[in-house]
GUKE-666394 format. One record per residue: x, y, z of N, C-alpha, C in turn. Coordinates in pm, whole numbers, plus 50000, padded with zeros to 5 digits. Layout:
XYZXYZXYZ/...
END
This chain:
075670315083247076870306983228076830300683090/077860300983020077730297482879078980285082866/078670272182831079840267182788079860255982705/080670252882696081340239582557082210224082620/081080216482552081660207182626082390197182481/083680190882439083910186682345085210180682374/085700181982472086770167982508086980161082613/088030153782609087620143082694088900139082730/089690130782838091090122482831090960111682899/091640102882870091470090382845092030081182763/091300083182651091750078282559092110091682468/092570104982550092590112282498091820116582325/090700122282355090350126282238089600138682216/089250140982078088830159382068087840155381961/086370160481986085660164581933084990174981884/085210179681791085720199581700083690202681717/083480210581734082240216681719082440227281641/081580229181541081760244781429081540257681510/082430262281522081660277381547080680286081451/080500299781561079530304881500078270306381565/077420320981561076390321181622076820329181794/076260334181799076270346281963074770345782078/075370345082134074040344582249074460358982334/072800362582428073650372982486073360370882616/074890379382696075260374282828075210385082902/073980386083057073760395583082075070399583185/075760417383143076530418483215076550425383377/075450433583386074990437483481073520439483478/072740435883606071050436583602070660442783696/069810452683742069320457083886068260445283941/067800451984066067290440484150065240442884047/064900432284011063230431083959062830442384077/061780454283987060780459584074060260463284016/059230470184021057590475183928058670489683890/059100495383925059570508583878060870506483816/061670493783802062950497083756063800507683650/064760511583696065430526983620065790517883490/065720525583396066130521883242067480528283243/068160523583125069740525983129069510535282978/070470546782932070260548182785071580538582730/071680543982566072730539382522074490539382608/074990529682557076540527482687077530537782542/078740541582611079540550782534081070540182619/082060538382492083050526182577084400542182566/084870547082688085720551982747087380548082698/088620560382680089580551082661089980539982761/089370544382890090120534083017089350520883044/088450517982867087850510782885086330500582950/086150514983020084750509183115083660517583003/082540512083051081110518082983080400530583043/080480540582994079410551883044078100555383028/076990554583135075470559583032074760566183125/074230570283131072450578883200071890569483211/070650575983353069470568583366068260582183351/067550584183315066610591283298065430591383448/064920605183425063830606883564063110594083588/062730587683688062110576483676060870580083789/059660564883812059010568383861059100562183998/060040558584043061030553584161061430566484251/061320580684154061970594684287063050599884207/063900590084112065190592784083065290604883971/065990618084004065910628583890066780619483753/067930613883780068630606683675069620608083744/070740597483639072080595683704072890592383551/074230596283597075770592583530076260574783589/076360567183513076880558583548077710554883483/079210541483576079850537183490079880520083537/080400512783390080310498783387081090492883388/082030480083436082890476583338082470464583311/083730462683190083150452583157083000434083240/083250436083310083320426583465081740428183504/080990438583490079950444583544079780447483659/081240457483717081050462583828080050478483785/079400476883832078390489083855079040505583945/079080512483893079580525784015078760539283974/077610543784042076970554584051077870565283990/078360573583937079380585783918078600602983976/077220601183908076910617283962075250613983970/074450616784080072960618284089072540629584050/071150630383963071050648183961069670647584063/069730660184065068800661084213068910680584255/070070682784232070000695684262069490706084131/068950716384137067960722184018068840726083945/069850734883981071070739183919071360731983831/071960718283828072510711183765071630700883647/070200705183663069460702383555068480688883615/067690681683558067450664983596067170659883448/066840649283464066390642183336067360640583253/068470631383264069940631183101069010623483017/067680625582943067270614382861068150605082737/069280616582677069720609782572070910601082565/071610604882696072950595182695074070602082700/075220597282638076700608382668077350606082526/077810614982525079050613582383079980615082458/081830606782388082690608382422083430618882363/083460628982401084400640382304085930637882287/086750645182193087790644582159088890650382264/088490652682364088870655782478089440645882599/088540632282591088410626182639087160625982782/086730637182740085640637882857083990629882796/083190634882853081910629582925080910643782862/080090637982768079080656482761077630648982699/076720656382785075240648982773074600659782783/073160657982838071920668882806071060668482934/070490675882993069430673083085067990680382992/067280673283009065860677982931064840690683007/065160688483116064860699183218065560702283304/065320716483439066000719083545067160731683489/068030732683569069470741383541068570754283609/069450764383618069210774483640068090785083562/067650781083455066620789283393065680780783369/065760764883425064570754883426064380749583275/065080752083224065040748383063066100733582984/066790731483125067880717883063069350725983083/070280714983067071480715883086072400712083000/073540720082906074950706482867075800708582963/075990690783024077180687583110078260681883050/079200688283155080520674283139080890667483244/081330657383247081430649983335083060641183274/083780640183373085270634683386084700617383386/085790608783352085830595883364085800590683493/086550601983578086450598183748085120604083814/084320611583715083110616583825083380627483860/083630639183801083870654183818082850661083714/081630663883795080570672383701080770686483716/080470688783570080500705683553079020710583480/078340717583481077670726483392078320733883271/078220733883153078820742483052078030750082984/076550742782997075880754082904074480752483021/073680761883085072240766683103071490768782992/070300759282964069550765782847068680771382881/068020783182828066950794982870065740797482761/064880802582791063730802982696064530814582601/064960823182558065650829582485065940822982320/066360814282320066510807982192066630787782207/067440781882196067240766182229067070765582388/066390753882409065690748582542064800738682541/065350732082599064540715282651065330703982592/066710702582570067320694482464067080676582569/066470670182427066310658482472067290648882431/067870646282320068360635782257070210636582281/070520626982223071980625482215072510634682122/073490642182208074820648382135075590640282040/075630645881904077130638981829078570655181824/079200649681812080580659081778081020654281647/080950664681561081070661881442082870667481406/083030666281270084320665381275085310677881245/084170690681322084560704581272085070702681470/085050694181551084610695781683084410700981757/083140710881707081760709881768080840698681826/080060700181949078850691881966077580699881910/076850688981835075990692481766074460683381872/073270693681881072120683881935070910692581882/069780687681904068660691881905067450693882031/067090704982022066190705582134064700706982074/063900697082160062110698882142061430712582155/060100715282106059130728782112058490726082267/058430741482283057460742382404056440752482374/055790762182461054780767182442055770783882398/056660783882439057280796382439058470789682302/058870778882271060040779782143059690770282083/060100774181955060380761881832061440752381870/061530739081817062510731181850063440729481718/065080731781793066020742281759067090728381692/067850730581626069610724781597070240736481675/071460731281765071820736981829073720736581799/074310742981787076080739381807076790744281964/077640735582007078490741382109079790739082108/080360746082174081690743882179081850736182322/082900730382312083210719882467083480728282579/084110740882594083600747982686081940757282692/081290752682630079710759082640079790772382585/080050778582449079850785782414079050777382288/077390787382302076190778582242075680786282145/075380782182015074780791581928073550779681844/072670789181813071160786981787071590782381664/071480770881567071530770181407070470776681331/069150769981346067820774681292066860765081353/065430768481342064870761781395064040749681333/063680743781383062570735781293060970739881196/061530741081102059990746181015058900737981010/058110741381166057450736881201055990738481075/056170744880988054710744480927054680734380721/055770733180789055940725680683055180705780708/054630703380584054470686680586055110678680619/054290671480716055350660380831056260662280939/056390677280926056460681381115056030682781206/056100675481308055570680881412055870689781498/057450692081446057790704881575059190702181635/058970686981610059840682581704060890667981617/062390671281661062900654881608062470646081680/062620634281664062460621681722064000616781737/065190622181763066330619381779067500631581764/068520622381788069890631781764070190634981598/071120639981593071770641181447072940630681413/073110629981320074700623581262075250623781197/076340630381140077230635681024077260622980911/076790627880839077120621780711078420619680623/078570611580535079980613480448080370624480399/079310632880392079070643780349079220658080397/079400656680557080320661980621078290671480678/077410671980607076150675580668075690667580804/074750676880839074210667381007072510665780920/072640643780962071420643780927070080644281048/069100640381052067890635581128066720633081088/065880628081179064720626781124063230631481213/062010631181184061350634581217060120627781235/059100629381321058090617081300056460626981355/055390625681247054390626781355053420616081331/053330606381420052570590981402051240593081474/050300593881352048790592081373048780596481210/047760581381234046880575381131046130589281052/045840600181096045170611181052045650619780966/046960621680956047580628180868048350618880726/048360622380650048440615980512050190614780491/051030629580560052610626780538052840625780748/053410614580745053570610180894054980608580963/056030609880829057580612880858058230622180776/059770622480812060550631780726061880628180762/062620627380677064270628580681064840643080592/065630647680699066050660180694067810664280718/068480669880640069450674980609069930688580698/071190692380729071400705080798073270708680746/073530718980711074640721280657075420728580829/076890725880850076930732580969077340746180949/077610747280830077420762280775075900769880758/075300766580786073870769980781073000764480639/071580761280677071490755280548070310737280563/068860742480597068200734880590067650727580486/067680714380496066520705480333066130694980389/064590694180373063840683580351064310674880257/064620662580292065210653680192064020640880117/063200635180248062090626080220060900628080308/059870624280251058980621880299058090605880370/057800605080444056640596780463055370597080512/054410586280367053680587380437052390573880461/051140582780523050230570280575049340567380456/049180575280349048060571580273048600566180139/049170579380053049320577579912050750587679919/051040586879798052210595179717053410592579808/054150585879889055550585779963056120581379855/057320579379934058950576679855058730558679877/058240557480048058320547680072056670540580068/056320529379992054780526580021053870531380132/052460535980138052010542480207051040532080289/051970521680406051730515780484051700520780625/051940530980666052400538880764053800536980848/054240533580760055790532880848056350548480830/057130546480929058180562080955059020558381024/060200569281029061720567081109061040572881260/061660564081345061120569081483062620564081566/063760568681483064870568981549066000578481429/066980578881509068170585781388068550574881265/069640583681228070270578781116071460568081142/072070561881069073150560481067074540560380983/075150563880963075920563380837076810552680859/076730546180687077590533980681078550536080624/079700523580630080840525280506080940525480376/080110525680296079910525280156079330540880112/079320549380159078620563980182077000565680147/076440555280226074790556580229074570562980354/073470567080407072810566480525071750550180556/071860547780663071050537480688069980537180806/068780535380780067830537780883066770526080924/065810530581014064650520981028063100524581033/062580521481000061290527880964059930522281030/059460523581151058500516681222057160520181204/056010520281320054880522581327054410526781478/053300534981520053360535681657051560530081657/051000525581568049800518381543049300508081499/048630505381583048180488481544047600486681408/046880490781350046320495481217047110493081101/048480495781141049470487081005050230475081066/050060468381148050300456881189050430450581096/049320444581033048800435180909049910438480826/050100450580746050580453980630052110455080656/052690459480758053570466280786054640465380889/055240454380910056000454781041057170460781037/057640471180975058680476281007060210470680831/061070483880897062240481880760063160485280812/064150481480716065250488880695065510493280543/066040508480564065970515480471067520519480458/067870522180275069310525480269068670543180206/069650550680225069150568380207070700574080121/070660577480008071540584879959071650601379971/072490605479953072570616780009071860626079966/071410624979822069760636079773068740630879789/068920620679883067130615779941066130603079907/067200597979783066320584979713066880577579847/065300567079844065050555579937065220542479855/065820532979931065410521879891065600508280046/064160504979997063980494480100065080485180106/065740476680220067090467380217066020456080257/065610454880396064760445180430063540447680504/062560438180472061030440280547060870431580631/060250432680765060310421080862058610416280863/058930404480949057660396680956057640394081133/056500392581168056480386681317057370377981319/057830366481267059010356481318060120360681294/060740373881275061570374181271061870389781343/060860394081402060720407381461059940419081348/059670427981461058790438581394058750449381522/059100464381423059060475081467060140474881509/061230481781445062640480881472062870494981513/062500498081635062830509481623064200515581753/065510508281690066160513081725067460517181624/068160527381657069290533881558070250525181548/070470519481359071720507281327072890511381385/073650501781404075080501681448075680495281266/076160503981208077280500581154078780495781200/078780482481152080170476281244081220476381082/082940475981191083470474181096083750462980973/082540453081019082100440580921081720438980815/080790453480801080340461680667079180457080718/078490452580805077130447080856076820459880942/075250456780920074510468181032073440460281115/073570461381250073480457181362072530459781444/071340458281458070250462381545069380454281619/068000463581688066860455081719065300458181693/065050446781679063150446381699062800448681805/061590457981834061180462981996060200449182041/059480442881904058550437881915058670426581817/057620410481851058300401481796058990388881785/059250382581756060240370581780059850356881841/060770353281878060150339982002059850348782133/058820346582184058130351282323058110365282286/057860371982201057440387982129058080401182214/059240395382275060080403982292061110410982243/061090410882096061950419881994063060398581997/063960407281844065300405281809066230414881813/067210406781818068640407981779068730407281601/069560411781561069840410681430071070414581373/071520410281273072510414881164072020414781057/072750423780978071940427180815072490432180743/072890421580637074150425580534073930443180417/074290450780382073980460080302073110456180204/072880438080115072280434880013070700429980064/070570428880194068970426680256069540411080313/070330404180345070590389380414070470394880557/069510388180631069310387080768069380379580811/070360380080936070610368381042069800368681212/069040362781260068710366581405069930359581445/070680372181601071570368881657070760362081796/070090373681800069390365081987067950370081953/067210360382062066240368482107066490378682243/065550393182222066310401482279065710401282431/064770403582462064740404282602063380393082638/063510381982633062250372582618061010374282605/060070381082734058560381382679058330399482731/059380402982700059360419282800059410426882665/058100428182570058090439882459057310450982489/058170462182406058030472182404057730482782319/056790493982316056590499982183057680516382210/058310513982292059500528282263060950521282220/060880516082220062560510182124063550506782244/064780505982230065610503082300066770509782211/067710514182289069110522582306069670513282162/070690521482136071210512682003072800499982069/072880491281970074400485782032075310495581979/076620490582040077960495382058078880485882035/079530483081922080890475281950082130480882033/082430468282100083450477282237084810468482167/085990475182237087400469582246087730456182168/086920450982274086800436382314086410428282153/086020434082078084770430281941083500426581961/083180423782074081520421282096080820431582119/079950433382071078810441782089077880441982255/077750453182262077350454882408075870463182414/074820465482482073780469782475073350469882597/071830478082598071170482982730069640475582715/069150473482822067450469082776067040463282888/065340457982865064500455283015064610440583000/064170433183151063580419683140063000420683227/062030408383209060690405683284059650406083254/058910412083332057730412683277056640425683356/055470428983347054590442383400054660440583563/055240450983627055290449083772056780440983816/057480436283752058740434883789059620431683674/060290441783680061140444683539063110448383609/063760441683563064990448783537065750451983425/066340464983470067300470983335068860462883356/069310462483264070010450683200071620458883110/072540456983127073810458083039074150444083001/074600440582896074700432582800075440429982694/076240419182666076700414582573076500406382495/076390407482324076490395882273077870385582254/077850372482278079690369282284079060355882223/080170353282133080210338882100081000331882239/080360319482154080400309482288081600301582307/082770296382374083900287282417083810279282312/084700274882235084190261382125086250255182158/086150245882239087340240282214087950234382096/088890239982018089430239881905090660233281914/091270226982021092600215782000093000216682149/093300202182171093740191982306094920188082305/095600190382376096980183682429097370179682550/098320167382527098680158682628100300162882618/100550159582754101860165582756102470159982929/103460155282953104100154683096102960156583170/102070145683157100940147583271099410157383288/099810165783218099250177683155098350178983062/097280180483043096420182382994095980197082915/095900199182823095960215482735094780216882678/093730222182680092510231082608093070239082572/092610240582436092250251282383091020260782310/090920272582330089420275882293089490293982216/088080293282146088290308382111087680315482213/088240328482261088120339582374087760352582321/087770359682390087850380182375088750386282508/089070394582456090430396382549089270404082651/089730396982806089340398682899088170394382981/087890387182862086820369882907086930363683007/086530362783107086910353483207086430339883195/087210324783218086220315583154087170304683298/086600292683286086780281383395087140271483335/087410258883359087570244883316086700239083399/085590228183389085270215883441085330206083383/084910193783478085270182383446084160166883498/084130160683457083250150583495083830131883428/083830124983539084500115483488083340106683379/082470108683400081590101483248080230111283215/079850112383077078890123083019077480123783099/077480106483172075940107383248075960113183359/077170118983417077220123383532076790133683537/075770135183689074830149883678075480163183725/076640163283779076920172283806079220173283752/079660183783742080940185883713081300191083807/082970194183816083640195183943083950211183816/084050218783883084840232883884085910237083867/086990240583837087980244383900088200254983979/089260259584052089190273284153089140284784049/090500283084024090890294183941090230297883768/090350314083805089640320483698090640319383589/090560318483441091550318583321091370330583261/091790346183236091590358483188092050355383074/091230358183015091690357982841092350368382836/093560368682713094050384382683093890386282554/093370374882438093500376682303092260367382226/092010364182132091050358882071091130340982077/092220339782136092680322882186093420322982309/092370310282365092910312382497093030293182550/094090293182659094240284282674094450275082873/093570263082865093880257082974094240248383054/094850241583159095190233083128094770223283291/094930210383289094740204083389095650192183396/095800187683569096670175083524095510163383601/095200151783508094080142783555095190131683587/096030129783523097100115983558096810110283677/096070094783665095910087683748094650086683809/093760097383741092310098983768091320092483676/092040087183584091080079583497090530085383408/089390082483315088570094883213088230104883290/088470115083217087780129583224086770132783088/085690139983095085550147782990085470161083084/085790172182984086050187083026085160194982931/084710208683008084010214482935084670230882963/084600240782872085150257182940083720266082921/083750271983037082690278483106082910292683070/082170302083002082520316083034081950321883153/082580329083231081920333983328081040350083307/080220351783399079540365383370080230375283369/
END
């Protein structure tokens, strides 16, 4: 429950509080258990609700399609479970230009190799593509649709294939791009993520192999969708990188910003650069020069290893896995020139060394996200918003009537209470809910004859 307390009637009066600053408000949580299902990244639908995967868990569950809204009604859409239809969606869903639903299963389908699905807004699953040991198979990461629309993804190595760039068409006609040159410095074989079209109209990614033993330990890499591989950077653990040889590496995708950079993050999966090294953000031009934006410190998070959200603010938007107050990662914003703001702390004392899903700005303008709380042995997965908070911004008296006013997000639900003096321990409620529809919202009460009030507006969950 989040709220603002700043007027009063009586002697009718208004006390302005500055805005500014976001906390985050959990929108839906499962019940604490030692196995709780993780959520991936949310995808916001035209009809407005949130779509995401849950990945195989160690609860029984092959994975699931889910949808959210923003109310945080919860609704199962598709379980996988049958072989046919694949298990494991590890990477999440893209919304295609279609308006449908298209993700990945990492295993299962009919040749046991993974699946591309589609899936309807109402929960109508299809199969479109079976992947087979033949050429791509095992696709782990998130699909993008780039702007030829095609879906573009990548699939991991197994003992029988190289791990592939893959193109499809939205009805599942699938063709192999090339594979990963696995013998080249700083591959391991395998991406560590999806792709993402550049200004440049190329699909980027990146690559990671983290141990201290090898001297080049990352790579950022280029793909033309006309065909057409390049190593763009290197990283590494010892000497000669682009980027100091602290052992940081990208251990997530790219992102492209509005100014035509790429923007990334650059972590560690070893304690060994702790000391030296907690993690970056990196800006990437399109022939490969690096330059550091910002370096973090334990108080302000470390090991960022999740993929920026470029917002339309010109800010890029992320988190620390690890860190902060109670070393459960940050929240952050981060201007293009290196100015960092912590927005929240992200999940209190529940850190983690695999990252967390990236945010999403939805409809609404707030940013929305996926992640754990708790702690070892009872953990829940979590949907989430960051929202600024109620700040009553002007009072009116009127025929008995009483008028708040406050800043909202369209479809905010928020309350009025009331208490006849500030020492009083508890406030009275009102019944009724107030739906915001716009960025100001307004409420009203009639106290006439009740003496002082002070009032406060409540957002609800």
């Amino acid at each position: 429950m989040l709220a603002a307390v700043l007027a009063g009637v009586g002697c009718c009066w208004l006390a302005q509080a500055a805005r500014g600053g976001v906390v985050r408000q959990t929108v839906y949580s499962t019940t604490p258990s030692q196995y709780s299902v993780s959520f991936s990244g949310l995808v916001q639908a035209g009809d407005g609700n949130f779509y995401g995967t849950t990945p195989k868990s160690n609860s029984g569950s092959d994975g699931s399609v889910f949808r959210v809204t923003p109310a945080g009604v919860m609704t199962p859409l598709f379980s996988f479970g049958v072989s046919r239809y694949g298990y494991d969606p590890e990477g999440g869903l893209v919304l295609a230009n279609d308006g449908n639903l298209y993700g990945t299963t990492a295993a299962g389908g009919i040749y046991g190799r993974g699946t591309l699905f589609k899936l309807t807004t109402s929960g109508q699953f299809s199969v479109v593509h079976p992947f087979d040991s033949s050429n791509s198979s095992l696709p782990t990461y998130n699909l993008v649709q780039a702007s030829d629309g095609y879906l573009y993804g990548v699939t991991v190595s197994s003992v029988t294939n190289a791990a592939t760039i893959f193109r499809s068409t939205l009805s599942g006609a699938l063709t192999t791009l090339t594979n990963f040159p696995a013998a080249m410095p700083g591959y391991s074989a395998d991406p560590n993520d999806g792709l993402v079209e550049g200004p440049d109209g190329w699909l980027y990614g990146t690559v990671s192999m983290p141990s201290p033993d090898y001297g080049t330990i990352g790579a950022i890499y280029k793909f033309s969708t006309a065909g057409g591989f390049q190593t763009l950077a290197y990283f590494y653990g010892t000497s000669g990188g682009q980027l100091p040889p602290t052992g940081d590496h990208p251990m997530c995708g790219l992102t492209a910003g509005g100014d035509g950079f790429l923007y990334g993050t650059a972590g560690h999966a070893y304690s060994i650069y702790f000391s030296t090294n907690q993690g970056r953000v990196f800006r990437m031009s399109a022939d490969g020069a690096l330059t550091t934006v910002f370096t973090f410190s334990s108080t302000n998070g470390f090991n960022p290893m999740t993929r920026l959200l470029a917002a339309p603010d010109g800010c890029l938007y992320g988190l620390t896995c690890q860190g902060g107050p109670g070393n459960g990662g940050t929240i952050f914003r981060l201007t293009t020139d290196g100015v960092l703001t912590i927005l929240a702390n992200a999940f209190g004392t529940y850190a983690t060394d695999q990252g967390f899903p990236p945010l999403i700005q939805a409809a609404d303008g707030n940013l929305y996200g996926t992640g754990m709380t708790g702690s070892f042995g009872s953990v829940s997965a979590i949907v989430y918003r960051l929202v600024e908070p109620p700040v009553i911004t002007a009072a009116a008296w009127s025929g008995g009537t009483f008028t708040l006013t406050w800043n909202s997000f369209p479809n905010g639900a928020y309350r009025l209470a009331f208490k006849s003096a500030l020492t009083d321990p508890t406030w009275t409620t009102q019944a009724s809910t107030i739906a915001a529809t716009g960025p100001i919202t307004s409420g009203s009460d009639s106290p006439e004859g009740a003496g002082q009030r002070f009032y406060r507006v409540i957002l609800l969950p």
